[in-house]
N, C-alpha and C positions, 0 to 999 in steps of 0.2 A: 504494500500500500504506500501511498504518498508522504511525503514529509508532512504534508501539511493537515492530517489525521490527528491532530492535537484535540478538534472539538468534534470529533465523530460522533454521532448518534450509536448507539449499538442497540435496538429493539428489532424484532428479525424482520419488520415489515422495512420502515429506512433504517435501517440500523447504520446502514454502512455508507453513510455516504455524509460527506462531510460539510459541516454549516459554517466554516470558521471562512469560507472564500467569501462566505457576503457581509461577513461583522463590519468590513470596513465600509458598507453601503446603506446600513440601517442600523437605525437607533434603537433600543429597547425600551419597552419589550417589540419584540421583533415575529413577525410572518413574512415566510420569503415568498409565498403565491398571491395571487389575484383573490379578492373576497368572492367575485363569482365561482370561481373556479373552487375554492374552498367550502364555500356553501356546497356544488354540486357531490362535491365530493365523501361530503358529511351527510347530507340525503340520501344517498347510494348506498353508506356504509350502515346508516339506519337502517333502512330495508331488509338488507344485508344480513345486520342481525337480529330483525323479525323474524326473515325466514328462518334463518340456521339455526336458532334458539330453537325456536316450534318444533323446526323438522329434528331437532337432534333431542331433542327431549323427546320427543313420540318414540325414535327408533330406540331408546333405551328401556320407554315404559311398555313399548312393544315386545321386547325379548325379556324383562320384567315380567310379565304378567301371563304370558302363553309361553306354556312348557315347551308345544314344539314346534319354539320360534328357539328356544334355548338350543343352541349345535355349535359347534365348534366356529363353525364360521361367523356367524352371528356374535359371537362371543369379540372375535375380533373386530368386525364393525361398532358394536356396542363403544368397546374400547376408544375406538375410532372417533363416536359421535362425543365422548368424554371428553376426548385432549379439543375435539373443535366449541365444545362447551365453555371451557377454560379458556379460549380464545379471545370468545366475545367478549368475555369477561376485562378483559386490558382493551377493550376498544373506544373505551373513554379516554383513556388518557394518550391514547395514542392520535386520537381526532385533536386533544386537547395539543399535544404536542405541535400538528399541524397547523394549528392558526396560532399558537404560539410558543416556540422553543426556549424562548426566557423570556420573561424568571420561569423557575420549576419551582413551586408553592408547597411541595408534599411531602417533602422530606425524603432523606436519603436510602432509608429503607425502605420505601414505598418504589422507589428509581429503581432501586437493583430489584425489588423484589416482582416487577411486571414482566420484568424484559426477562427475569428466568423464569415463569411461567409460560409466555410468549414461545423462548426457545423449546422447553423441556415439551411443550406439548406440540411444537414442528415434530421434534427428533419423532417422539412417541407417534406421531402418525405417519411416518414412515416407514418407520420399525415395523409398526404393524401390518401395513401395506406389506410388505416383502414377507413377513414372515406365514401370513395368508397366501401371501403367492406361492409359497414354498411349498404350505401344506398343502396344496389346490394339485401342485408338481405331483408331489409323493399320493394324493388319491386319485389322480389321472395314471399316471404315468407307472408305480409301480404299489396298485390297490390292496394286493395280498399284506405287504408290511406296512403302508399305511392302517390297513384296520389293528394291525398291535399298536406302532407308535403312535397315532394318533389320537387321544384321550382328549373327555372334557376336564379330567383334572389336572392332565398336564399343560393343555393351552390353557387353563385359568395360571399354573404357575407360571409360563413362559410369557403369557401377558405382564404379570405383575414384576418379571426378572427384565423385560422390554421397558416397562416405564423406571424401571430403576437405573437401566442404561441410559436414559435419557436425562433425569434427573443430573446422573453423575456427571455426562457430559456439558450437561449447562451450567451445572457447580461455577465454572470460572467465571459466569456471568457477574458474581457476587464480588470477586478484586475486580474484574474488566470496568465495569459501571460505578456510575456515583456522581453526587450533585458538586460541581466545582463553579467557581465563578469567576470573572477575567479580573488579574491584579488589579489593584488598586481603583476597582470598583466596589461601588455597594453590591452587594450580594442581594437583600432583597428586591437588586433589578436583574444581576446578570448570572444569577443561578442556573446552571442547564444542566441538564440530567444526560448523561453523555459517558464515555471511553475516559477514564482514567488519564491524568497525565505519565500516571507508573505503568499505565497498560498499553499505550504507547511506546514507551523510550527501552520499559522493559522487552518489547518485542512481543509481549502475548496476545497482545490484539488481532498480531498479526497470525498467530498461532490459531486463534480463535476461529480465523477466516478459515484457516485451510481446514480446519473441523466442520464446519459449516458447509463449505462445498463438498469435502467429503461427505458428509449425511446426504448429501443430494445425487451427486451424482453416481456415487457407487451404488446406494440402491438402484440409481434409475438402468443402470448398467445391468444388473444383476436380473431386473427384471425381464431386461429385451430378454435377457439369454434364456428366462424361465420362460416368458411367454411363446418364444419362437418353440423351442422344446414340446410347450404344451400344445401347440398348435399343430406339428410335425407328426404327435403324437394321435392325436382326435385325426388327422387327414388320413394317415395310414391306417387306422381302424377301421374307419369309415371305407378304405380300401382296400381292405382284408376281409370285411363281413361279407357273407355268402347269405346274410338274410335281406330281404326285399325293404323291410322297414325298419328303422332306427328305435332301440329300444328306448325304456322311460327313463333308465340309468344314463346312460350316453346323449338325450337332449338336456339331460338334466345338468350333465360337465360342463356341456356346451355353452348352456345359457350360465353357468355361473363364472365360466371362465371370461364368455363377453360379456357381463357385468363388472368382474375386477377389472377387465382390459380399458373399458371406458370409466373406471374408477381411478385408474394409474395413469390412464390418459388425461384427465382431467387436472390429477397430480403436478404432473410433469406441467403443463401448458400455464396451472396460471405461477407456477413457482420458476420458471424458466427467466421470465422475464428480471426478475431480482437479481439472478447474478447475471444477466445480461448488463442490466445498469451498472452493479458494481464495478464489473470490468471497464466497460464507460468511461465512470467515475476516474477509476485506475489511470484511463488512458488521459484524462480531461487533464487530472494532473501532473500526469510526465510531461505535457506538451503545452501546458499552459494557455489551456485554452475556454474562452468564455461561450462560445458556442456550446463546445461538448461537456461542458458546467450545466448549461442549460438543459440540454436533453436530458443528461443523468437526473437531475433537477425532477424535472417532468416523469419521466421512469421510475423513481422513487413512487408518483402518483398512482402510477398503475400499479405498480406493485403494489402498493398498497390493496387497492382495493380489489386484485388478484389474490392476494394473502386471505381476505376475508369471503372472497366467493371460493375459495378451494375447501373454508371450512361452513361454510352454506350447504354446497352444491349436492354432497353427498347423498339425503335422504332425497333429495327429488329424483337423482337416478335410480335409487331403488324404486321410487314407488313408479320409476315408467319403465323401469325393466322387470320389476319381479313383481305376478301378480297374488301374490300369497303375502308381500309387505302392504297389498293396496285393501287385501282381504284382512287380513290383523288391522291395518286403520282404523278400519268401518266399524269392525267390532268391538277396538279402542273407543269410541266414541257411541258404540251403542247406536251405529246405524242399522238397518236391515239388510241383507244382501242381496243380491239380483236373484230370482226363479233358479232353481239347481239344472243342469243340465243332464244329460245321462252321465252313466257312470264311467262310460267310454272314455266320452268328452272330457270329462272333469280330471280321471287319471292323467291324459294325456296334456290336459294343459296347466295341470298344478304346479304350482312357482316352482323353479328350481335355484331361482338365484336367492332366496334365502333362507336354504335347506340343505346340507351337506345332503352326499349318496349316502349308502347306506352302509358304505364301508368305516363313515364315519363317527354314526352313531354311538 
């Protein structure tokens, strides 16, 4: 990173992109965007967490309350709709940061203590993404030994062993962050909740980062490799079966594997854009440049509000890919269901994306 990383924000939406290029062009307390543009932006994220609240609460009180919603897979979505729970949760202060970065009003524990939250609940939904991929791998791919390994009590502990990996790796967030203010100012103006001057010069900031793209990229890596695999896998079955129709077992893979595919998709795309900017950022400052200041600037915005539709987005794909999460709704809420069809029918089109086979039971 830059020399000039002295007043880095480090929270994982702008965390990394640095505000000390504009100290010399505004006064505190200080917003470096447009009040329209920050208005739109804080509407958006409202929404944002209308929906993601609702939907991430239901899918929890969904596998809560209906035993067989309770599967191994489920278990790690659940997981999932937790760490984006915990999300919305810091999206006060993080809206609050955007229209203005100093003063920070809330004290120093309150600083370090969002942005590890923040973090620790990215890492944990990544975690869990890959580690769903894996067991999706192991009950595709080789079904006999996934029905041993695969338990609800052991994904409840590798759940609980996942967010503790996460936890541990956001630990440094606690020295990286903290409320400092520019010398020989008042602090009750120029307090910012920001990177450490010691987490700078000490070089862990920078440590920090490559943690950080490592949590992204190497699962995102590990995925292609699982998804191509599982895919390679389902094609040749498909072209080895000597029966005319595709069993309940084998649509059931299918639809749960395109369900995580457009879950990891969705991953990927709005988290992609963060370390696009950072890098940006990166280059804006080797070359000294106020254009590419600006765009990183701007990227920071998207990202933003990429970082809060990835922890949104989730239950609406369930409930338009798997129709057994849109049948637990109704009945979350005590609606009626539609006339039953025959028994044919109903077999054949019963949700599989949020039901393990039966190997996993």
């Amino acid at each position: 990173m830059s020399n000039r990383s002295t007043n880095m924000n480090c929270s994982q939406n702008c965390s990394l992109y640095d505000m000390d290029y504009f100290d010399s062009y505004s006064d505190y307390p200080v917003n470096i965007f447009p009040i329209p543009i920050l208005t739109g932006i804080t509407i958006t994220c409202i929404l944002l967490a209308l929906i993601g609240i609702s939907g991430n609460v239901m899918t929890i009180l969904i596998v809560l309350k209906f035993k067989d919603m309770r599967t191994t897979t489920n278990f790690y979505l659940s997981s999932m709709a937790f760490s984006d729970l915990f999300i919305f949760v810091c999206m006060p202060l993080d809206l609050y940061r955007i229209w203005q970065y100093r003063p920070w009003n809330f004290g120093n524990l309150l600083c370090k203590l969002f942005q590890f939250v923040s973090e620790s609940c990215t890492y944990s939904t990544i975690l869990n993404i890959t580690a769903l991929s894996v067991e999706r791998y192991f009950a595709i791919c080789f079904p006999l030994k996934a029905k041993v390994v695969i338990t609800k009590s052991r994904v409840k502990g590798l759940i609980f062993f996942l967010w503790s990996v996460a936890f541990v790796s956001a630990g440094p967030i606690f020295v990286l962050v903290g409320v400092e203010h520019i010398n020989g100012t008042d602090p009750l103006l120029t307090n910012e909740c920001k990177a450490t001057e010691y987490a700078v010069k000490s070089g862990l900031l920078n440590i920090m980062v490559w943690v950080s793209s490592i949590f992204f990229f190497l699962p995102v890596f590990c995925l292609s490799i699982l998804y191509s695999l599982i895919g390679r896998k389902l094609w040749r079955r498909k072209r080895e079966s000597v029966r005319p129709s595709i069993s309940s077992r084998e649509k059931n893979n299918k639809q749960t594997v395109k369900m995580l595919a457009v879950v990891v998709f969705s991953f990927v795309l709005c988290w992609l854009p963060f370390h696009v900017g950072r890098y940006l950022f990166t280059k804006s400052s080797e070359v000294d440049s106020l254009e590419m200041v600006q765009i990183s600037k701007y990227c920071s915005l998207v990202s933003l509000i990429l970082f809060y539709l990835s922890a949104a987005i989730n239950p609406i794909l369930y409930n338009i890919m798997s129709k057994k999460y849109r049948v637990a709704a109704l009945k979350l809420f005590h609606v009626k269901k539609a006339p039953r069809r025959t028994p044919s029918t109903v077999k054949d089109e019963s949700c599989p994306a949020w039901t393990e086979t039966s190997i996993c039971t």
